[in-house]
N, C-alpha and C positions, 0 to 999 in steps of 0.2 A: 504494500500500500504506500503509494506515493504522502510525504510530507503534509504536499499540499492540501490533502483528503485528511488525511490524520489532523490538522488544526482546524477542517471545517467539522469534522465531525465531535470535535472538542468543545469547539463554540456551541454547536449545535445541544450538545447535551448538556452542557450548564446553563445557556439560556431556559432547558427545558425545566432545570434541578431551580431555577430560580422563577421562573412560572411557577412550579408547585410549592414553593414555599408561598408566595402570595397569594395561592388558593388557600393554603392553609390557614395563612394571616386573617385573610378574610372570610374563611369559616365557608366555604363553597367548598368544600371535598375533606373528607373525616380522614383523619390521622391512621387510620389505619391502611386505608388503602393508598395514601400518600406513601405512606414508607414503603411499599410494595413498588411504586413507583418512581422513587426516590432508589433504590435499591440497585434496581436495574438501569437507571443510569448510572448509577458506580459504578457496575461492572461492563457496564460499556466504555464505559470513559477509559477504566483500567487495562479494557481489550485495546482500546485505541491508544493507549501509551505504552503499552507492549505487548503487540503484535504478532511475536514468536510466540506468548507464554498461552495465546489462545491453539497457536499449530499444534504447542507442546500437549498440552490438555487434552485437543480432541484426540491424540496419539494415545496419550496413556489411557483414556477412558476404549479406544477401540476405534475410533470411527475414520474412517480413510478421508474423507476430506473435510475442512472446518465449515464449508457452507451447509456441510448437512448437520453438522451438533448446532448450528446457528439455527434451523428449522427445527432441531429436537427439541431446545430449550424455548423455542421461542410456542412448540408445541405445550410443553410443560406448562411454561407460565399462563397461559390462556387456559389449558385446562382448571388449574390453581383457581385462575381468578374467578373464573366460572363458577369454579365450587363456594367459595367464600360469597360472591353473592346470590348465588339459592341458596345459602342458608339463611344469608342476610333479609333476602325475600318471605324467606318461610317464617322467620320471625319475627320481621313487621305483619305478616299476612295475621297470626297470632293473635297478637297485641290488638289489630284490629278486629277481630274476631270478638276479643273479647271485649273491648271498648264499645262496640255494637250492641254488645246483652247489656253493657252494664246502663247506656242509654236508655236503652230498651224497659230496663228494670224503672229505672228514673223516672221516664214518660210516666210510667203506670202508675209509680206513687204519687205523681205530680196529681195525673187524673182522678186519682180515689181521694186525694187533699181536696180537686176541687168538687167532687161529687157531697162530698161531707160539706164543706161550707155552702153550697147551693141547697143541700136538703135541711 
């Protein structure tokens, strides 16, 4: 990878590292999945500051060439995030599940409050 790629792609992922801190600042995207995304610009950053140590890795792991562990991991991570928010989904769905009965329950005693003072 020529220099001149390796300092765009430098710039490119601290702008990004510094977008997501200003999301965070600004409370638009929860800290958990910030670091997740915070994360994986490190380690691009680290790929992009040395270059061999990504040939090395996919070597020792097994994989013949580095564009395909770049597809594995980038498989990984997408499955990851996937899972974290269905579960994240499944437990707001919950919450409002139950938020719904407890309305539900409220209306009714608001109703029999106002049936008693009308009779």
């Amino acid at each position: 990878m020529s220099i001149k790629l390796q300092i765009i792609v430098a710039v490119l992922v601290l702008l990004m590292l510094l977008y997501i801190i200003r999301m965070i600042s600004k409370k638009k995207i929860d800290i958990r999945y910030a670091l997740r995304w915070m994360a994986l610009c490190i380690i691009v950053l680290v790929f992009d500051i040395f270059p061999k140590m990504f040939n090395w890795l996919s070597k020792v792991i097994g994989i013949q060439l580095p564009s395909n562990m770049i597809f594995m991991v980038a498989i990984i991570l997408l499955i990851t995030t996937m899972f974290a928010l269905t579960t994240n989904v499944s437990r707001i769905s919950q919450k409002n599940t139950r938020l719904i009965q407890e309305v539900a329950l409220l209306r009714d005693e608001i109703d029999k409050i106002k049936e008693k003072e009308q009779s």
